[in-house]
C-alpha positions in Angstrom: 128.5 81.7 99.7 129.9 85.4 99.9 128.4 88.0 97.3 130.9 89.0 94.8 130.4 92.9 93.7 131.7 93.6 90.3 131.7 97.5 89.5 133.3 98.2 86.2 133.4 102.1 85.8 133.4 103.5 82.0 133.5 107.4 81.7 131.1 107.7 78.2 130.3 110.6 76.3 126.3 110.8 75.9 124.3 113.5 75.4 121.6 115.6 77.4 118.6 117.1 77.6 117.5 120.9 78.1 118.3 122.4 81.7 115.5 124.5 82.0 116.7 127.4 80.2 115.6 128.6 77.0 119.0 128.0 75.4 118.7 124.9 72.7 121.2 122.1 74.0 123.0 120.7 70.9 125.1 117.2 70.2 128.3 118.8 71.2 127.4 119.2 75.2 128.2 115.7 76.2 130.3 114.1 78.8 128.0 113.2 81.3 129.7 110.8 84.3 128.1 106.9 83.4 128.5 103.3 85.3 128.0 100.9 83.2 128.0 97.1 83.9 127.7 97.5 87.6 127.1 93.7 88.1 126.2 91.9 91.1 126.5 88.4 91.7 123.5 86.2 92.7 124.2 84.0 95.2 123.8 80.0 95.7 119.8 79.4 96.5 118.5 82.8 93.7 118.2 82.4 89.7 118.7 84.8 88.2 115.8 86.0 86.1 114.5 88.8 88.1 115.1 91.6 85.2 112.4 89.2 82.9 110.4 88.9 86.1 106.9 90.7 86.3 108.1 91.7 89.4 110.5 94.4 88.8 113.7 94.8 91.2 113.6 97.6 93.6 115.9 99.4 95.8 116.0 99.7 99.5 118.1 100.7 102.8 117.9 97.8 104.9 120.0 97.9 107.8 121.8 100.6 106.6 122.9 98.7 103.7 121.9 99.2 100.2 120.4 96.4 98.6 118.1 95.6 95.9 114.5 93.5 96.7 113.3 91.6 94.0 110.5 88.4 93.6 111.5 85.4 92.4 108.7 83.8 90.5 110.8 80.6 90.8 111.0 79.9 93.6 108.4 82.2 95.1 110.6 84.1 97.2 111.6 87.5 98.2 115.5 88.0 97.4 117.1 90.8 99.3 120.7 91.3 97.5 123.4 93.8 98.8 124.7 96.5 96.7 127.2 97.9 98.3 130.8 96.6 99.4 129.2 94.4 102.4 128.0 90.9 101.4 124.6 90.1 102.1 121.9 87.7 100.7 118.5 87.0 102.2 115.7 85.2 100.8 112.3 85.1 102.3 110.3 82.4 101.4 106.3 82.7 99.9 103.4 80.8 100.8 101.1 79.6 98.1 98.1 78.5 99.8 96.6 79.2 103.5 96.4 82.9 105.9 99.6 83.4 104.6 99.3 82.7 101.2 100.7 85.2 98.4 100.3 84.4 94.4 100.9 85.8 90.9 103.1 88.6 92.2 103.3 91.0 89.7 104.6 94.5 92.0 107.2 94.7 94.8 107.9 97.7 97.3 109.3 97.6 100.6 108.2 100.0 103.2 108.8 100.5 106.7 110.3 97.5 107.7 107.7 95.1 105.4 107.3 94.4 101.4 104.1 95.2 99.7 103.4 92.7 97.2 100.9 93.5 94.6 99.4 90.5 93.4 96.5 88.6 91.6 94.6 89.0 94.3 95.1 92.7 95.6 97.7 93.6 97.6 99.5 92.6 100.9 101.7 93.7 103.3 104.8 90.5 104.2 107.1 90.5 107.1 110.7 89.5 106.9 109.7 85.5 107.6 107.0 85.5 105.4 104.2 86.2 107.7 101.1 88.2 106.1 100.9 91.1 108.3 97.7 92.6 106.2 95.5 92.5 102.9 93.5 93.9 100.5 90.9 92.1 98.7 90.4 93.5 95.0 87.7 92.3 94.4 85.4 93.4 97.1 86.2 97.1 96.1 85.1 95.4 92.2 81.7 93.8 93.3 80.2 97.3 95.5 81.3 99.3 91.9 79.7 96.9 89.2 80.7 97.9 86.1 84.8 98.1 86.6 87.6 96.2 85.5 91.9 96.0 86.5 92.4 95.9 82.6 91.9 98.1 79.6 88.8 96.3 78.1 90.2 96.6 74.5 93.9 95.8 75.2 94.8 92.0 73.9 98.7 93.2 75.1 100.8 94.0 78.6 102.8 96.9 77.6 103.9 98.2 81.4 104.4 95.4 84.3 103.5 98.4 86.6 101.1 100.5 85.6 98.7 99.3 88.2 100.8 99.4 90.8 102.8 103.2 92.2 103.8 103.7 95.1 104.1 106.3 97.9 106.7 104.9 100.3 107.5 108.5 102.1 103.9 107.7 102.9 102.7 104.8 102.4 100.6 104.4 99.8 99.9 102.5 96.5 97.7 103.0 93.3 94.9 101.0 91.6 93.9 102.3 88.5 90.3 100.9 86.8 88.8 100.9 83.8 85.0 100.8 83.0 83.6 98.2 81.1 81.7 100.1 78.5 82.3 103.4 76.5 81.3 107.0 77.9 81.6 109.8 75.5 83.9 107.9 73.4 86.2 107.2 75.4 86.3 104.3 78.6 86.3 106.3 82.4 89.2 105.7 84.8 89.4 105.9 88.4 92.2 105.7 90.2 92.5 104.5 93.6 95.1 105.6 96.1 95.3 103.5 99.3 97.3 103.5 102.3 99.4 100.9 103.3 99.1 100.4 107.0 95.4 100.1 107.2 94.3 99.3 103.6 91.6 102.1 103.6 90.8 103.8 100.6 92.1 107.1 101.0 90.7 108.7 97.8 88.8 107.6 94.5 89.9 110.5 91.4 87.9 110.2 88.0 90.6 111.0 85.2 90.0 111.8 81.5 92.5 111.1 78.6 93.9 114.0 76.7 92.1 115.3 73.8 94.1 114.4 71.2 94.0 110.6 72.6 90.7 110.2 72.5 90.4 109.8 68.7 93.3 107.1 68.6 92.1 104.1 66.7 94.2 102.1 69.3 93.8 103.8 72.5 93.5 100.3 74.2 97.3 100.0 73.2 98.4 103.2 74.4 95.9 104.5 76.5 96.8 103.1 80.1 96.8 105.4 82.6 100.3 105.2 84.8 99.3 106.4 87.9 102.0 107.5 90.9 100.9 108.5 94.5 103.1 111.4 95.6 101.6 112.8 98.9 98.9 115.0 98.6 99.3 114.8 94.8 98.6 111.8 92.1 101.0 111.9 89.0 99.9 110.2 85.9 101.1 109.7 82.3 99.9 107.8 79.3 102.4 105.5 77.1 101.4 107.6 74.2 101.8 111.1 75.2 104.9 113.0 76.4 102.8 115.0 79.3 103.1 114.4 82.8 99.3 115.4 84.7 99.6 116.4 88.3 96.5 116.1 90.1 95.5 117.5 93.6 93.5 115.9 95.7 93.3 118.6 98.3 92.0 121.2 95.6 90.9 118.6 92.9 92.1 120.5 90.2 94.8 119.2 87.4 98.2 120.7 86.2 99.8 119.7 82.4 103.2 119.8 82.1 104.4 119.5 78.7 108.1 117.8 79.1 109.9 118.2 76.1 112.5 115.5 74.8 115.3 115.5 72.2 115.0 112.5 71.3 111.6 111.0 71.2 108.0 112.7 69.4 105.5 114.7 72.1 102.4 112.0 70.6 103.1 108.5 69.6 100.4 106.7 67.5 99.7 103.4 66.1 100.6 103.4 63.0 101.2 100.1 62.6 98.3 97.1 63.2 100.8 94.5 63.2 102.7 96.2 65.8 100.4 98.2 67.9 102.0 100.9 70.0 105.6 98.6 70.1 106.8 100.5 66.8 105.6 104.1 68.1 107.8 104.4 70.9 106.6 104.3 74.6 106.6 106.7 77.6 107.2 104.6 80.8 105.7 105.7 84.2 106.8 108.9 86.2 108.9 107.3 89.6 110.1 109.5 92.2 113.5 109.6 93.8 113.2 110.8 97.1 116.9 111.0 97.8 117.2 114.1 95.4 113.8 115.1 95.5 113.4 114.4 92.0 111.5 112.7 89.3 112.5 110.4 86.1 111.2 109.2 83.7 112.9 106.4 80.9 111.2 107.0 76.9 111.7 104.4 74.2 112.4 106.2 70.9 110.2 105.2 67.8 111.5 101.9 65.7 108.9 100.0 63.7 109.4 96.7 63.6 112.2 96.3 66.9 109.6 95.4 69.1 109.8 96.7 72.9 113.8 95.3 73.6 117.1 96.7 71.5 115.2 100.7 71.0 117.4 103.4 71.7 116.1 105.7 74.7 116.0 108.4 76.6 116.0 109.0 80.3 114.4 112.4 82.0 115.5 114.0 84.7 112.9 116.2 86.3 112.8 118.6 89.0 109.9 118.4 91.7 108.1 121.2 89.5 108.7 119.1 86.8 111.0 121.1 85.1 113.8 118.7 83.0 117.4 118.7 84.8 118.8 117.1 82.2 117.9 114.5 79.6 120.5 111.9 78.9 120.5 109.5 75.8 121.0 105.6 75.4 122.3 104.3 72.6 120.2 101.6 70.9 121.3 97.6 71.8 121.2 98.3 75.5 118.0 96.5 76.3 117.2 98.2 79.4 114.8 96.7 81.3 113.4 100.2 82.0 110.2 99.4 84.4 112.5 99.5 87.3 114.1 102.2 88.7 117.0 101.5 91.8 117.4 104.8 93.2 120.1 104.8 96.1 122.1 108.0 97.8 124.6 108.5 95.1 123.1 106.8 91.8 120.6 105.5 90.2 120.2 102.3 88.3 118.9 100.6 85.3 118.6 96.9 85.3 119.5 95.7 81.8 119.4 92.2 79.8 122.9 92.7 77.5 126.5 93.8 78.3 129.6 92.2 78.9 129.0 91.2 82.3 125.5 89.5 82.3 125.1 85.9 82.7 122.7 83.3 84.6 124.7 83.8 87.8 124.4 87.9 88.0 122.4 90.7 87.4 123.6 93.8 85.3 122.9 97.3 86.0 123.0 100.7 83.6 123.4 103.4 86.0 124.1 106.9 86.2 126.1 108.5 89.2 125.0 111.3 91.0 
């Protein structure tokens, strides 16, 4: 059955963020160009549930077409949708158990002609019938360095699908970060692991502290997860709880703090709310790098007690590759972005969302902005 493109184009007056300059940028600068409800429609053999998935949507050149790679946890499959004007649908098929067997997929990439999965398990390189091509076992790396764990030893919640998974795919690698069991200094040690995806080798192992102020947070196992990105010879990182973006590099081992300012959301989230731990303060999701503009982004919930993660209004950064902010656009509440994933592609960028006029169990919905 043929793919049927939807693009409905709306003009919209928002507003944006500083350019870089020290001139205050004020309500009335607005106008910036906006595609809303750019819906595709999921073809027969897909369901449509891949913005609620663990698994966020990705997007990728294939072929020369633009499509969007996403994991079905339904049917355990790898669905490869078109996004441009040529229909195309292709759905590679998972096994659960045996050499090639792939499970709890919670992180999708594709690179170089593969997908790397991120799963229970580790991660794995799949080719386009489904074949494991390579793997990395987890948990070998966990039993030589006793003491580590994948998850925040105090956190009872899942705040960010991805934080445990960035991804390199200029060069081809991914991020592990790990947590240490017990307390040091008051605070729990991180290490972060980058690793390249061709031969699975560790490629570097970089101890990270939190910032100061976080370190006296009552509920730092809410907020304190490290969001760690793979960029070359550099590893990006940012907390939920803190507007700063820390640029480590691993050739010199020394650490940059850039301070990215925001209209719209507070530098420092806290919890001030036990019932709603971290939810009600706002969030900062992780740092994701557009290669095609040489850019970075970065989406920012604004604070709302009692809202919950879905319905906040939010922000979106635009950053230069010295992390300095392009631009800074601003969501009205209600959309419901489903902000983990980012689709960057030569001439926009896009937002999966769960609301709009245009979503339904056949298709998938899309806030995007054109560049």
């Amino acid at each position: 059955k043929a793919i049927n493109l939807f693009i409905a184009v709306s003009l919209c007056g928002t507003l944006f963020g500083s350019c870089g300059s020290n001139k205050q940028q004020t309500a009335e600068e607005t106008m910036t160009d906006r595609i809303e409800n750019f819906s595709v429609k999921v073809p027969e053999g897909s369901i449509q549930i891949y913005e609620d998935s663990y698994s966020r949507p990705v997007a990728a050149i294939i072929d020369g077409m633009e499509c969007m790679v996403a994991y079905s946890p339904s049917l355990h499959s790898i669905d490869i949708i078109s996004l441009d004007s040529i229909p195309f649908f292709k759905q590679v098929k998972l096994e659960g158990e045996g050499p090639n067997g792939v499970n709890q997929v919670n992180g999708i990439f594709y690179y170089d002609g593969s997908y790397i999965l991120k799963c229970s398990t580790g991660f794995c390189r799949i080719d386009h019938e489904g074949k494991m091509m390579s793997k990395w076992w987890m948990f070998d790396y966990l039993n030589e360095h006793e003491g580590y764990t994948l998850r925040f030893p105090e956190k009872f919640m899942v705040f960010n699908f991805f934080s445990n998974m960035g991804f390199d795919e200029v060069n081809g690698l991914v991020s592990l970060p790990l947590y240490r069991h017990e307390k040091e200094n008051g605070q729990y040690p991180i290490r972060v692991l980058v690793l390249s995806c061709k031969d699975w080798q560790v490629v570097d192992e970089i101890d990270i502290s939190y910032p100061e102020q976080m370190k006296q947070e009552k509920w730092l196992g809410c907020l304190g997860e490290v969001q760690a990105l793979p960029h070359g010879e550099k590893l990006i990182y940012n907390f939920p709880a803190s507007s700063d973006i820390f640029v480590y590099d691993r050739k010199n081992r020394t650490t940059h703090v850039h301070s990215i300012p925001t209209l719209y959301t507070e530098s420092y989230y806290r919890c001030e709310d036990e019932r709603d731990p971290g939810l009600g303060g706002g969030y900062f999701m992780p740092v994701r790098y557009d290669r095609f503009r040489n850019n970075f982004w970065r989406v920012q919930q604004k604070k709302n007690i009692g809202t919950g993660m879905a319905g906040k209004p939010f922000s979106i950064s635009r950053l230069t590759e010295d992390f300095e902010v392009i631009k800074e656009y601003d969501i009205p509440e209600r959309k419901d972005i489903s902000s983990y994933s980012t689709l960057f592609l030569p001439d926009k960028v896009l937002f999966p969302y769960m609301g709009g006029e245009h979503i339904g169990m056949d298709n998938i919905a899309f806030y995007g902005i054109t560049l």
